[in-house]
FITOR-147419 format. One record per atom (N, C-alpha, C, O): atom name; x, y, z; residue number from 1. Coordinates in steps of 0.05 Angstrom, whole numbers, plus 5000, padded with zeros to 4 digits. Atoms other than C-alpha are relative to their C-alpha. Layout:
N
   a     x     y     z    k
  CA     X     Y     Z  NUM
...
//
This chain:
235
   a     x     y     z    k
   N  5012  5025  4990    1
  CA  4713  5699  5245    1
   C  4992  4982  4977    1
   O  5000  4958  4978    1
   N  5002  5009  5016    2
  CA  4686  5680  5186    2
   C  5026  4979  4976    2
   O  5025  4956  4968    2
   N  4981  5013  5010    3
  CA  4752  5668  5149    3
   C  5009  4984  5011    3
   O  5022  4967  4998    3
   N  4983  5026  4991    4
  CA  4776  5623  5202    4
   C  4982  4982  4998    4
   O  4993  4960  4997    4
   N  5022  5022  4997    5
  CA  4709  5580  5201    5
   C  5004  4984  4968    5
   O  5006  4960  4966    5
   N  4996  5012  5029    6
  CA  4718  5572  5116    6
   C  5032  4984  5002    6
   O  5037  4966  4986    6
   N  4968  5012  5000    7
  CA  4798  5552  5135    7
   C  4992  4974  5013    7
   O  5003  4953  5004    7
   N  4996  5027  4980    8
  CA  4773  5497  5193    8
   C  4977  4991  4983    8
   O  4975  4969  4994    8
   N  5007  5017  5013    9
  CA  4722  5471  5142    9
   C  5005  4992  4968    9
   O  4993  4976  4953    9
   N  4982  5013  5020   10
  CA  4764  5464  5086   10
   C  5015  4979  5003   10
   O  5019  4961  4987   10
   N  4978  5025  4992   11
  CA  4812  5422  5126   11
   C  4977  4978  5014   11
   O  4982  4954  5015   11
   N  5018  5031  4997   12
  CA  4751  5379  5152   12
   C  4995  4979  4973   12
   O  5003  4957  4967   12
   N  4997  5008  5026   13
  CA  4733  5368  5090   13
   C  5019  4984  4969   13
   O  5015  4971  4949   13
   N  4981  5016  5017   14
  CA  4798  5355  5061   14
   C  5010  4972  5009   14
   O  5019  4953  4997   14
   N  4997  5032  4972   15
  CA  4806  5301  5123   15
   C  4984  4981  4992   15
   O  4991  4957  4990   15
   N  5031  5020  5009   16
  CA  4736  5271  5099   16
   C  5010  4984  4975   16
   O  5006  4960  4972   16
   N  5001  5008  5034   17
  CA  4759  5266  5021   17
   C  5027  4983  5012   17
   O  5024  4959  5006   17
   N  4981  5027  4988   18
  CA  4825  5226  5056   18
   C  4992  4987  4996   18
   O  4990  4978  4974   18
   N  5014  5021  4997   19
  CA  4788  5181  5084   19
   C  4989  4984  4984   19
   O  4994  4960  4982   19
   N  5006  5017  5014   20
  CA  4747  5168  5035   20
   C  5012  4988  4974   20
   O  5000  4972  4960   20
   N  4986  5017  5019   21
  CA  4802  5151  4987   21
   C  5015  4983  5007   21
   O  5024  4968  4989   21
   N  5000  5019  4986   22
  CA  4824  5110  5041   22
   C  4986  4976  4999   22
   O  4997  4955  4992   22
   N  5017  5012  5000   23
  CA  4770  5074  5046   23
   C  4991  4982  4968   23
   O  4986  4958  4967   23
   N  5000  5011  5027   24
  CA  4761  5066  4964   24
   C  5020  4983  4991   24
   O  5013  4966  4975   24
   N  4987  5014  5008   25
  CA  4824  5037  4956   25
   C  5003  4963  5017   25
   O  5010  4940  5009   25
   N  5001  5026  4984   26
  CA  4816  4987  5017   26
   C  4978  4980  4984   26
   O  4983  4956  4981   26
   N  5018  5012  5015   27
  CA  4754  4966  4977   27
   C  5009  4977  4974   27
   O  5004  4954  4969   27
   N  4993  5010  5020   28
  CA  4787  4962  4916   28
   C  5028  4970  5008   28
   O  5024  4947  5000   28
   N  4984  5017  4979   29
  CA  4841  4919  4952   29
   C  4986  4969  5004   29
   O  4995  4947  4998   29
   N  5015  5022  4988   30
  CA  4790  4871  4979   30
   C  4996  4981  4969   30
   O  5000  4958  4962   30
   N  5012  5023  5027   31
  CA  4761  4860  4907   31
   C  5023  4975  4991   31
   O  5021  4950  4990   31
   N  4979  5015  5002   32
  CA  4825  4838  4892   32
   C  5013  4972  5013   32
   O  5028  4955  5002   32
   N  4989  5015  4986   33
  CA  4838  4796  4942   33
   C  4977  4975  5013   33
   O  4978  4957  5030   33
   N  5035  5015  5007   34
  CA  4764  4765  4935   34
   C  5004  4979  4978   34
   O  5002  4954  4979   34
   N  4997  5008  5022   35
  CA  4776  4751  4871   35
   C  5032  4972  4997   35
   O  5034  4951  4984   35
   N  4978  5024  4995   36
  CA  4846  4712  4887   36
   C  4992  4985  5014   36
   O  4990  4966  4998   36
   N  5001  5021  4991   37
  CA  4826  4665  4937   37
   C  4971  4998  5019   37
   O  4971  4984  5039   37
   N  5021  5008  4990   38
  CA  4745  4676  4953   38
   C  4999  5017  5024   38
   O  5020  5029  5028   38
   N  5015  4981  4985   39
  CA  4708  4716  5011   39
   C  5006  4999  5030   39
   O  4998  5017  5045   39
   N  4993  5019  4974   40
  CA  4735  4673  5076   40
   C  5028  5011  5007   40
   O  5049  5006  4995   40
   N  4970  4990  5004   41
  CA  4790  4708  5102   41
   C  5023  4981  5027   41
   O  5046  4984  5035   41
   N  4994  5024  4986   42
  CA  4802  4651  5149   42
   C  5015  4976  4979   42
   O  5031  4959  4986   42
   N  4985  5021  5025   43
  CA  4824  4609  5082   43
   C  5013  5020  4973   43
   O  5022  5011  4952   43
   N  4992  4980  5013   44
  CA  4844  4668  5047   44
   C  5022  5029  5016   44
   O  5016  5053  5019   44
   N  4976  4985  4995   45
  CA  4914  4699  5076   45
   C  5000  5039  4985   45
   O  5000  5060  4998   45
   N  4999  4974  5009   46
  CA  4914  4761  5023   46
   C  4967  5022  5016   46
   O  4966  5043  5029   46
   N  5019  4986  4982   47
  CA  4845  4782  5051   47
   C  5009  5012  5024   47
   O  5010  5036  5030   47
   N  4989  4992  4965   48
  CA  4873  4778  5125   48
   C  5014  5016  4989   48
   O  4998  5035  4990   48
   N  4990  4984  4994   49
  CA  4924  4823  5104   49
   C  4990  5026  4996   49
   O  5004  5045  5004   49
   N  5003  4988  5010   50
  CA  4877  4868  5073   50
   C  4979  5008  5028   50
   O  4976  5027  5044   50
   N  5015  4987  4957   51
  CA  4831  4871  5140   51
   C  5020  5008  5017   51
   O  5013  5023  5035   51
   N  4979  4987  4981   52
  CA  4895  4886  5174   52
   C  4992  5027  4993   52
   O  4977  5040  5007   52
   N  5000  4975  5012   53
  CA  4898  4947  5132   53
   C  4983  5023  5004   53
   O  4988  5047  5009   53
   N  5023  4992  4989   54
  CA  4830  4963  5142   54
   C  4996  5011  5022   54
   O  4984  5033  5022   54
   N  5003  4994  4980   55
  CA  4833  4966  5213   55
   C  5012  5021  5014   55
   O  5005  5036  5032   55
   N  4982  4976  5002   56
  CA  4893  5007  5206   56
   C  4986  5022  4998   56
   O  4982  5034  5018   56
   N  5020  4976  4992   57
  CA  4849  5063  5188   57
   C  4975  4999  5000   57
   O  4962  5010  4983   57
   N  5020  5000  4982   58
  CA  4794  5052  5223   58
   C  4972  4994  4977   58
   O  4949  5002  4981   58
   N  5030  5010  5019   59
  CA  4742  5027  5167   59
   C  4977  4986  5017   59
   O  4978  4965  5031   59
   N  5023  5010  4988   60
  CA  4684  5011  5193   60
   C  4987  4971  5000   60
   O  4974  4966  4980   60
   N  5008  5028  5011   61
  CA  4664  4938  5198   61
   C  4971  4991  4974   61
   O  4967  4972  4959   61
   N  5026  5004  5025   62
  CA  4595  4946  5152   62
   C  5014  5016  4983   62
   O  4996  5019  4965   62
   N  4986  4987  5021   63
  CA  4641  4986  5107   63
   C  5019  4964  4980   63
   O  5020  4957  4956   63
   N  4974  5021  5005   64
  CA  4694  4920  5100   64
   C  4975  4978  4993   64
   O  4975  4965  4972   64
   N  5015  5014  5018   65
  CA  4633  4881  5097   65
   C  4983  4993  4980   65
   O  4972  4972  4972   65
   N  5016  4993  5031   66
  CA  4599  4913  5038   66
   C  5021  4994  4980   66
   O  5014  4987  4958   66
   N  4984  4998  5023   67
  CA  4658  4912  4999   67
   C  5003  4978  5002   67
   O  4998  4971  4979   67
   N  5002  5029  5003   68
  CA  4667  4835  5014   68
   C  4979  4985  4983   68
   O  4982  4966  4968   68
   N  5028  5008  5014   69
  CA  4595  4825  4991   69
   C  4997  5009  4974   69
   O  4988  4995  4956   69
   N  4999  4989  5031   70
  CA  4602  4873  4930   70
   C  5024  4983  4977   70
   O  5016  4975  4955   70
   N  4984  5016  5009   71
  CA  4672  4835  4907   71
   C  4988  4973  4998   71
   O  4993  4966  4975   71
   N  5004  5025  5000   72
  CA  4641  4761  4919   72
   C  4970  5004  4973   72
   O  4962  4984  4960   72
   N  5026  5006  5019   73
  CA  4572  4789  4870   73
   C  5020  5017  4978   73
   O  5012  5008  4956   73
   N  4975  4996  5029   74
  CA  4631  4824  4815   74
   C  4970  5032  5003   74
   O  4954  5029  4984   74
   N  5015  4983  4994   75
  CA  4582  4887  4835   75
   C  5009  5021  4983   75
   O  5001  5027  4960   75
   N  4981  4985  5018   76
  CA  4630  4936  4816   76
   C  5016  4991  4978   76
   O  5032  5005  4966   76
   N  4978  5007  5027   77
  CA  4664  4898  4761   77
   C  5022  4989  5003   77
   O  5032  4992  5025   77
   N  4979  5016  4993   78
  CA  4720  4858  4756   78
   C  5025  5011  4998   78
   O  5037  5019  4977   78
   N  4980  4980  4994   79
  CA  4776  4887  4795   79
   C  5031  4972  4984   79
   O  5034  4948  4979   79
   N  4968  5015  5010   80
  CA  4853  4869  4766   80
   C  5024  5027  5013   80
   O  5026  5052  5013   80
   N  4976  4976  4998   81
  CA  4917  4897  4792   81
   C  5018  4998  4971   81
   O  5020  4983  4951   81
   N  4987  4985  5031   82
  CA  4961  4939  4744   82
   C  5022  5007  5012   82
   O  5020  5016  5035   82
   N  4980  4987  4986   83
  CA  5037  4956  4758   83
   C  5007  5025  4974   83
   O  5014  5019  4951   83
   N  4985  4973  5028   84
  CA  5057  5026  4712   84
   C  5021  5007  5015   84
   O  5018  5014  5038   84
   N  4989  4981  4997   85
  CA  5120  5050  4715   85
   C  5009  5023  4979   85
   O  4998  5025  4957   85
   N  4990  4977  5007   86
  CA  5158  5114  4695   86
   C  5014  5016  5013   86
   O  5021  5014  5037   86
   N  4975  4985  4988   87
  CA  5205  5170  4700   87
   C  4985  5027  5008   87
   O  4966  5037  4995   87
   N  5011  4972  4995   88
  CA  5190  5234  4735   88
   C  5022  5030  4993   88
   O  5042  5028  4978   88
   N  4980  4986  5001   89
  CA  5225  5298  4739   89
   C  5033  4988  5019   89
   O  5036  4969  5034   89
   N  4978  5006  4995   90
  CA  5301  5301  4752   90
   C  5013  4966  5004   90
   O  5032  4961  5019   90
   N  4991  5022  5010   91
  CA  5310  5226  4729   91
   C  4988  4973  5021   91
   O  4996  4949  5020   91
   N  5007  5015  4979   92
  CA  5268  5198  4791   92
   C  4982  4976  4992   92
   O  4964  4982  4976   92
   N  5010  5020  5016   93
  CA  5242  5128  4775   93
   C  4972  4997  5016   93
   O  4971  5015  5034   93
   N  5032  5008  5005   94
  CA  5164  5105  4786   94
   C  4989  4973  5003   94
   O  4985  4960  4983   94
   N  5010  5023  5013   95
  CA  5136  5043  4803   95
   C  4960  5011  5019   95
   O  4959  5024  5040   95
   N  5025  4995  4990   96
  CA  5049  5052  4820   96
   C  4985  4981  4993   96
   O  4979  4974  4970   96
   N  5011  5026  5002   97
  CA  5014  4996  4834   97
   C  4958  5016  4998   97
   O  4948  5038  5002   97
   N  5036  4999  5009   98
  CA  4928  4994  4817   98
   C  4988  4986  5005   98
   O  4999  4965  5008   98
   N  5024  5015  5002   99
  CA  4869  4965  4824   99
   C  4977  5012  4989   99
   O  4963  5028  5000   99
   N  5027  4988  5019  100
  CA  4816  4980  4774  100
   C  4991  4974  4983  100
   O  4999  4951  4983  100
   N  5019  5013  5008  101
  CA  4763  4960  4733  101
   C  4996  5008  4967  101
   O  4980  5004  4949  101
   N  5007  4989  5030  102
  CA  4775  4993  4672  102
   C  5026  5010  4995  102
   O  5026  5034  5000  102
   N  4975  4999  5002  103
  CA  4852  4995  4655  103
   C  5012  5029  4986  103
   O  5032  5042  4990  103
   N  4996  4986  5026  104
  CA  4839  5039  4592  104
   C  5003  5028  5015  104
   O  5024  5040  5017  104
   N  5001  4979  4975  105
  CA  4815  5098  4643  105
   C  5026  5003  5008  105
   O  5041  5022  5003  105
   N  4979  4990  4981  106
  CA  4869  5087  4687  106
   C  5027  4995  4998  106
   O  5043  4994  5016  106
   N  4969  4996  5009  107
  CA  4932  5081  4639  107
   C  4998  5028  4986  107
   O  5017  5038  4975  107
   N  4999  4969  5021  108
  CA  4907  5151  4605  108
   C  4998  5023  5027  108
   O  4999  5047  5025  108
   N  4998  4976  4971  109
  CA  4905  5183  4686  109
   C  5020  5002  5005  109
   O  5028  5026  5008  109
   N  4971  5008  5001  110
  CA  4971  5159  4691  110
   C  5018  5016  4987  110
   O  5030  5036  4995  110
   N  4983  4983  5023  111
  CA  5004  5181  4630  111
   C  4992  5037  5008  111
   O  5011  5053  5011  111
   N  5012  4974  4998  112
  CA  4961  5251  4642  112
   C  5021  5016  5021  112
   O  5037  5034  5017  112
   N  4980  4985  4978  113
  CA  4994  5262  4717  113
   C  5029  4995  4989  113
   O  5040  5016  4992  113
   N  4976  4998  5011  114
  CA  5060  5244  4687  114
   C  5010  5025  4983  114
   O  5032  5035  4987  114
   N  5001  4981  5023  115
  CA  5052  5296  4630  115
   C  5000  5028  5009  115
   O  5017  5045  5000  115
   N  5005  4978  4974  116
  CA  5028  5351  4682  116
   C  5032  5011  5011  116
   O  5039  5034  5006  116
   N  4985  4999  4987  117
  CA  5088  5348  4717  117
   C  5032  4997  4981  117
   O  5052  4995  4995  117
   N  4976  5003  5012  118
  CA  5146  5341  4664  118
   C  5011  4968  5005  118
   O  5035  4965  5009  118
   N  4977  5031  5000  119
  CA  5162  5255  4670  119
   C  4977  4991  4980  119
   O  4962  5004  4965  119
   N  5008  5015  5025  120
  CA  5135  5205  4629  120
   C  4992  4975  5002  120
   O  5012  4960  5006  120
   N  4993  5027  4997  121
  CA  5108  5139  4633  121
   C  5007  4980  4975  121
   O  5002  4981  4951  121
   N  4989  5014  5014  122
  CA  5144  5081  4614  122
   C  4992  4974  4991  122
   O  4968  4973  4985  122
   N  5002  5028  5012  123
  CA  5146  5005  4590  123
   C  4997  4979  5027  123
   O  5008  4985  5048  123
   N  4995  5020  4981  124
  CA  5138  4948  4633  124
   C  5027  4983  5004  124
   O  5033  4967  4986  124
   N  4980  5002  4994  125
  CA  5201  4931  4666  125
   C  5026  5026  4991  125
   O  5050  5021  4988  125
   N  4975  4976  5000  126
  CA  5243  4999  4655  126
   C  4993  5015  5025  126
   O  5003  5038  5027  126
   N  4989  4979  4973  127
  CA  5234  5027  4722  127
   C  5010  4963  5027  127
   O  5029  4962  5043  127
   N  5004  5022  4976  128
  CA  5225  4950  4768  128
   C  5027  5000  5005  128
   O  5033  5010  5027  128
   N  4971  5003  4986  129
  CA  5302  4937  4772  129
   C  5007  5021  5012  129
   O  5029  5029  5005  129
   N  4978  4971  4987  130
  CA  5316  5000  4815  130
   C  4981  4993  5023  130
   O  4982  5008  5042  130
   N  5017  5006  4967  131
  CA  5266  4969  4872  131
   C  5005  4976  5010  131
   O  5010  4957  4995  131
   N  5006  5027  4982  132
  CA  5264  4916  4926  132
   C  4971  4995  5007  132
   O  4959  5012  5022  132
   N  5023  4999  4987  133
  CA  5199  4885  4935  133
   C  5002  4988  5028  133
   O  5011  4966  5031  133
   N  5006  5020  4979  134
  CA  5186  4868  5004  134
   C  4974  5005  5010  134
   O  4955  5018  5001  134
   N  5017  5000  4975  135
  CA  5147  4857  5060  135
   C  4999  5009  5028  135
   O  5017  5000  5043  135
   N  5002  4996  4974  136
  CA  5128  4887  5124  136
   C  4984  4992  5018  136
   O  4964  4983  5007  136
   N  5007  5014  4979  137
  CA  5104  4864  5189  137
   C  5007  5018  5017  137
   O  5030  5026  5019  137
   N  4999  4993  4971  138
  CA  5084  4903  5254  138
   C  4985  4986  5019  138
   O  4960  4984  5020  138
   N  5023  5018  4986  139
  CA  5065  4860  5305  139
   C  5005  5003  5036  139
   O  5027  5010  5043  139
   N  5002  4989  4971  140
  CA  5054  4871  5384  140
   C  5020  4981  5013  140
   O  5019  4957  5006  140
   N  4981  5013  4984  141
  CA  5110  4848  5431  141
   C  4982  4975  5009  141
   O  4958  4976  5014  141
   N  5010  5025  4993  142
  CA  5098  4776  5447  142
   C  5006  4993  5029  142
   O  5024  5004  5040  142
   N  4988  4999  4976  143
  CA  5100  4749  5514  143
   C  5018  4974  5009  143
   O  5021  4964  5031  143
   N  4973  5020  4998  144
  CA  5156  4696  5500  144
   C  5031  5012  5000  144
   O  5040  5034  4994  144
   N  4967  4989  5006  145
  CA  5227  4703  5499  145
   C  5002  5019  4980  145
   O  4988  5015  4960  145
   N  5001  4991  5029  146
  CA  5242  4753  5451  146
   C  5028  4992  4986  146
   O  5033  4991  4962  146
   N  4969  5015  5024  147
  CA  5314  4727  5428  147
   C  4980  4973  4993  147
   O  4977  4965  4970  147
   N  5004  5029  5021  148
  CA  5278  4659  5422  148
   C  4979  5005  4972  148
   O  4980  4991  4951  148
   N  5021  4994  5019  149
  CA  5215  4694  5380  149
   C  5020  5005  4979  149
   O  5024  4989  4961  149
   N  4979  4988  5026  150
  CA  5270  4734  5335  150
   C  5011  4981  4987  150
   O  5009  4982  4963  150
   N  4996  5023  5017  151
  CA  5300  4669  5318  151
   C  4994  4982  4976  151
   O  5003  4971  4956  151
   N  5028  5016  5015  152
  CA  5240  4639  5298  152
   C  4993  5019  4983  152
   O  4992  5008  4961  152
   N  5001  4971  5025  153
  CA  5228  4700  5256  153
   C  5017  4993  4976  153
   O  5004  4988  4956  153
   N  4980  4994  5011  154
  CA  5291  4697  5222  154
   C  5004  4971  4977  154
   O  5015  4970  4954  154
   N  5003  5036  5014  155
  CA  5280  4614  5201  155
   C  4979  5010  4982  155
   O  4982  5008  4957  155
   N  5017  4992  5026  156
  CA  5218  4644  5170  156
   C  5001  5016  4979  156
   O  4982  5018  4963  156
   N  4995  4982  5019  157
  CA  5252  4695  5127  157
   C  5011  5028  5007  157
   O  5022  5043  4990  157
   N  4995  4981  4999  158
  CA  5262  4751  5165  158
   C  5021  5013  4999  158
   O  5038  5008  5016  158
   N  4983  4991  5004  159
  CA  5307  4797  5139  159
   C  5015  5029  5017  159
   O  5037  5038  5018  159
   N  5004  4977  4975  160
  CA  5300  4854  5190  160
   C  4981  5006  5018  160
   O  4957  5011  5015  160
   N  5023  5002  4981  161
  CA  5276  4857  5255  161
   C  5010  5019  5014  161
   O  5034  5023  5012  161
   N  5005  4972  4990  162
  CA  5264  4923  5298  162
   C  4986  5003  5029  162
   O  4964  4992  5027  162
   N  5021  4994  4977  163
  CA  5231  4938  5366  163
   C  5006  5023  5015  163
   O  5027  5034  5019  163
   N  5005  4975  4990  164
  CA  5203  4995  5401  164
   C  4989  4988  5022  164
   O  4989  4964  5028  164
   N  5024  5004  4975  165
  CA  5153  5004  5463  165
   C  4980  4997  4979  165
   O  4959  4988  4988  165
   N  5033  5003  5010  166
  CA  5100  5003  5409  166
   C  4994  4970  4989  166
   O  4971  4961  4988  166
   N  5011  5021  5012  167
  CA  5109  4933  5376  167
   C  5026  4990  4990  167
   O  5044  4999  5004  167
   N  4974  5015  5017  168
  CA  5169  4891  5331  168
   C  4993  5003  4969  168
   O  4973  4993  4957  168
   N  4998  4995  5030  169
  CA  5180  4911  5263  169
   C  5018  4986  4979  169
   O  5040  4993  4972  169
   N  4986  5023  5020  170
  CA  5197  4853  5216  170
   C  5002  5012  4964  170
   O  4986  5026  4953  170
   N  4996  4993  5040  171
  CA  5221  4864  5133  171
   C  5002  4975  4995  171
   O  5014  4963  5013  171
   N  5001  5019  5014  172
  CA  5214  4804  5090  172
   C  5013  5003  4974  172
   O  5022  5025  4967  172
   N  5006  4995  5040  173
  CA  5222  4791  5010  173
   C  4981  5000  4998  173
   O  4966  4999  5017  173
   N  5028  5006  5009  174
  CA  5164  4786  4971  174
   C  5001  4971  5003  174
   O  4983  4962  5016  174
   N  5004  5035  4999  175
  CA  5177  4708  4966  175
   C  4989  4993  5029  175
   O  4969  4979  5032  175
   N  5004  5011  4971  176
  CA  5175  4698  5043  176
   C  4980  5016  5006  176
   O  4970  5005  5026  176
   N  5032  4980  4988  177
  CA  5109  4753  5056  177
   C  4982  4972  5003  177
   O  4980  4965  5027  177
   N  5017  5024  4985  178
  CA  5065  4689  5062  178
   C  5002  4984  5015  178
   O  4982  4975  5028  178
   N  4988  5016  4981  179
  CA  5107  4648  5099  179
   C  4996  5013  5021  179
   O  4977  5006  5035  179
   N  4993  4983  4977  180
  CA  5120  4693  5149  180
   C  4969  5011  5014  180
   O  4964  5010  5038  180
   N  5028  4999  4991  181
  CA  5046  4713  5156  181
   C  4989  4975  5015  181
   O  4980  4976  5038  181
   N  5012  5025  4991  182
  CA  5026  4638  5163  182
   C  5018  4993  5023  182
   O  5012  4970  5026  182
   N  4980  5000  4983  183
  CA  5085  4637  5223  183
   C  4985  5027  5020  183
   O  4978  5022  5043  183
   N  5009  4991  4983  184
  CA  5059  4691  5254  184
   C  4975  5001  5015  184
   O  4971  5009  5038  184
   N  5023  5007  4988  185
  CA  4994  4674  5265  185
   C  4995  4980  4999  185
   O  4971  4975  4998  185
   N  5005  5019  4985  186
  CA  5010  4603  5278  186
   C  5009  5000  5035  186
   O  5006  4985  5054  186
   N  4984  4991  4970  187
  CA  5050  4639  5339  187
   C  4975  5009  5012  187
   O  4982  5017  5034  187
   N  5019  4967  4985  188
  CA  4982  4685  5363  188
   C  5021  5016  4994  188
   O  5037  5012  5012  188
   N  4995  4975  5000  189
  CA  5015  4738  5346  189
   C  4983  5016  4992  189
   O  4971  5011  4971  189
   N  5009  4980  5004  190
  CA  4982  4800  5348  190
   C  5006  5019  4968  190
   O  5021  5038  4971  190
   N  4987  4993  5019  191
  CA  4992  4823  5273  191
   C  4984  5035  4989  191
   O  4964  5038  4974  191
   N  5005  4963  4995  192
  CA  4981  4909  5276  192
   C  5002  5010  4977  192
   O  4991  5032  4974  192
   N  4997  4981  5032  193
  CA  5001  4926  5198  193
   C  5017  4976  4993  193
   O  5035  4964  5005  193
   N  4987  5022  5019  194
  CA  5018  4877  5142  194
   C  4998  5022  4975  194
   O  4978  5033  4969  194
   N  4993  4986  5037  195
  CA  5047  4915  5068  195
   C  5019  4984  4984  195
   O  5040  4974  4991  195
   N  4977  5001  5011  196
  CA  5078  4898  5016  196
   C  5007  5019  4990  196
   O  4990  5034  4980  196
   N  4991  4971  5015  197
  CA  5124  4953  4990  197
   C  5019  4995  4980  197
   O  5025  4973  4970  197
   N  4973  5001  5018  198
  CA  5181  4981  4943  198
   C  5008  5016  5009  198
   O  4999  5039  5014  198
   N  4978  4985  4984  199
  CA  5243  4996  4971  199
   C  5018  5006  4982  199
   O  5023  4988  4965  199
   N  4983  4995  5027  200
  CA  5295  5035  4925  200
   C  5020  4988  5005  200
   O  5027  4988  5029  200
   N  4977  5015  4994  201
  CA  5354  4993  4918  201
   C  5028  5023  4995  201
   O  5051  5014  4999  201
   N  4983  4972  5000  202
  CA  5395  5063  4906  202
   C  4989  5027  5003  202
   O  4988  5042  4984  202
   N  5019  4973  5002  203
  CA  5356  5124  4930  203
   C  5024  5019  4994  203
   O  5048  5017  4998  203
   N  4985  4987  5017  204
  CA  5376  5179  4892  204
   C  4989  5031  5018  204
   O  4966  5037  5024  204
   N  5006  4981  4982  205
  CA  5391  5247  4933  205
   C  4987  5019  4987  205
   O  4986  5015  4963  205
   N  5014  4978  5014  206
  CA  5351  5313  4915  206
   C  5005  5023  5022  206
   O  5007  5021  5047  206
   N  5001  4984  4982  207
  CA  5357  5380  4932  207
   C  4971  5012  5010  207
   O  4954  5014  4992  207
   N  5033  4993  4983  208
  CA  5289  5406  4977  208
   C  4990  5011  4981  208
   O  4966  5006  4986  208
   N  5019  4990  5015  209
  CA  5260  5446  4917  209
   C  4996  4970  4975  209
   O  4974  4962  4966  209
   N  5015  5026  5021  210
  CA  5258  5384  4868  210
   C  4994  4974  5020  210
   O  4981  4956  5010  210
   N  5019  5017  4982  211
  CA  5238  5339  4926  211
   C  4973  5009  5006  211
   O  4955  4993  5012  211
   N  5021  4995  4995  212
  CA  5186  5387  4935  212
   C  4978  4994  4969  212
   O  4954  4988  4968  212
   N  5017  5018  5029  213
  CA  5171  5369  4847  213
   C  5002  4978  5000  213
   O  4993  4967  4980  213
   N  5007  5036  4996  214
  CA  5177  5297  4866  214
   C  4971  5004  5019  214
   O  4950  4999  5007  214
   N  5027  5004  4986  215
  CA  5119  5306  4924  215
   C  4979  5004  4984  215
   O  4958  4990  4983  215
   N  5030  4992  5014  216
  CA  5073  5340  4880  216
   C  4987  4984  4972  216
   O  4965  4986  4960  216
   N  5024  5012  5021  217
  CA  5067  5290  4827  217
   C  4995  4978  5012  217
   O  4979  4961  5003  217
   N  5022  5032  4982  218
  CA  5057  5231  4884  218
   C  4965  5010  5008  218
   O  4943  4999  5007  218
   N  5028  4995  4988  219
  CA  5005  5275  4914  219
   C  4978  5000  4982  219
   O  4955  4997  4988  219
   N  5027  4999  5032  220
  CA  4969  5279  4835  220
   C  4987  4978  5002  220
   O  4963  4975  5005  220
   N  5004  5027  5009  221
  CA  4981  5205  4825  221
   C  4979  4990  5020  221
   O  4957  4980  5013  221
   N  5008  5008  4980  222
  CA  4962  5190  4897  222
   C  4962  5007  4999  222
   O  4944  4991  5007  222
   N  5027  4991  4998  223
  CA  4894  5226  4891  223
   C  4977  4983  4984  223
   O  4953  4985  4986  223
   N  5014  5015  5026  224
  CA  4874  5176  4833  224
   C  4982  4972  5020  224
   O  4997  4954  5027  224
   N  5009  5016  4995  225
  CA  4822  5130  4864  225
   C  5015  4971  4999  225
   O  5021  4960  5020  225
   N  4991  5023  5017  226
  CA  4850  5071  4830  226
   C  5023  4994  5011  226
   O  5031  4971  5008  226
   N  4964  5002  4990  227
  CA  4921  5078  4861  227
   C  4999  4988  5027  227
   O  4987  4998  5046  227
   N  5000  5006  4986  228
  CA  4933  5034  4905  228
   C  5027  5001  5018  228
   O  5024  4996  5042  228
   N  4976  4995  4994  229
  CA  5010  5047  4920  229
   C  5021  5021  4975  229
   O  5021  5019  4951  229
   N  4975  4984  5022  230
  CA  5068  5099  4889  230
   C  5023  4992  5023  230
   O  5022  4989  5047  230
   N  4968  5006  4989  231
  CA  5138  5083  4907  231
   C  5017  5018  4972  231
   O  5011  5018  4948  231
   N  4985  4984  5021  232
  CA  5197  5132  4876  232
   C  5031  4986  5013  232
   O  5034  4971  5033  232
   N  4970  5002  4995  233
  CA  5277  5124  4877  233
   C  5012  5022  5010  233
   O  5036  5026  5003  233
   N  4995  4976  4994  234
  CA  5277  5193  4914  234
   C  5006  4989  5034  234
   O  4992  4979  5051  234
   N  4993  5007  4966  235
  CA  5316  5183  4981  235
   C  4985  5014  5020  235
   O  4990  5010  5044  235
//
């Protein structure tokens, strides 16, 4: 009995420490996006997408609004994003986006999980040409036409559009992610998850034991407060 009670509060626990790196990076996020265009997320687009995010996992509204209030007084320090890439095992490329406050820290965490794991980090611009940046968009079925909405999508950039019973799943570029935001919520649309990502422009196949040494140095990297995204060229 005992051993199963230490098993189901290990996994609470490891659920809790999620969260709260969840939660740290949405923060760090905000600063960021405080710091670009001010505290008003009504005149500030990157905010809105960063309360999307928020809501996504369930942050707490006096959580979203401490970190608004801590970013607008530079509380924690003045956040900057950072892009590192690098190579991992079996030749897999690296791009990991940041948000920190102290660069020096978190290019020697970097290099460290790289080192751990047999890859390496690299230079700025020797991994970026092997990605697509885009944009995503999930937003709740609208109650217009949907060929005429898709249309209207498609004028604003959209490069891929998707639907389920749960919602419409739009892809962008990075150029068109604001456009397309300011379009969708001149429509009402319901906007359910806004990202930007990196998509491999050649995912490179693996067999299941070195996909399983690709997971384990996302899960290192991933653990790093400061990390705000990892993207690999691992199909």
């Amino acid at each position: 009995m005992g051993r199963i009670f230490e098993k189901r509060k290990h996994k609470m626990f490891a659920r809790y420490a999620k969260i709260s790196r969840a939660f740290a990076r949405i923060g760090r996020e905000i600063a960021i996006a405080v710091k670009m265009g001010g505290g008003d997320s009504d005149t500030n687009p990157r905010l809105r997408m960063v309360l999307s995010k928020a809501r996504t996992v369930n942050m707490p509204k006096a959580n979203v609004d401490a970190a608004i209030k801590r970013a607008l007084s530079k509380e924690d320090g003045d956040f900057e994003e950072v892009v590192y890439e690098g190579k991992g095992p079996h030749g897999i490329g690296f791009m990991i986006e940041v948000a920190t406050n102290n660069p020096t820290r978190t290019v020697a965490n970097i290099r460290n999980y790289f080192k751990k794991k047999g890859g390496a980090l690299g230079v700025k611009g020797s991994m970026e040409f092997l990605f697509d940046h885009k944009g995503e968009y999930k937003v709740a079925i609208p109650s217009e036409d949907l060929d005429e909405f898709e249309l209207a999508l498609i004028d604003c950039g959209a490069e891929e559009i998707n639907r389920d019973h749960d919602g419409i799943y739009i892809t962008t570029t990075f150029e068109d992610f604001g456009r397309m935001q300011k379009a969708l919520e001149d429509r009402g649309c319901v906007i359910m998850h806004a990202e930007l990502t990196r998509e491999p422009n050649n995912p490179v196949q693996l067999t299941a034991e070195q996909e399983a040494e690709i997971d384990e140095l996302v899960d290192l990297i991933e653990e790093d407060d400061d990390v705000t995204g990892v993207y690999t060229t691992m199909a």
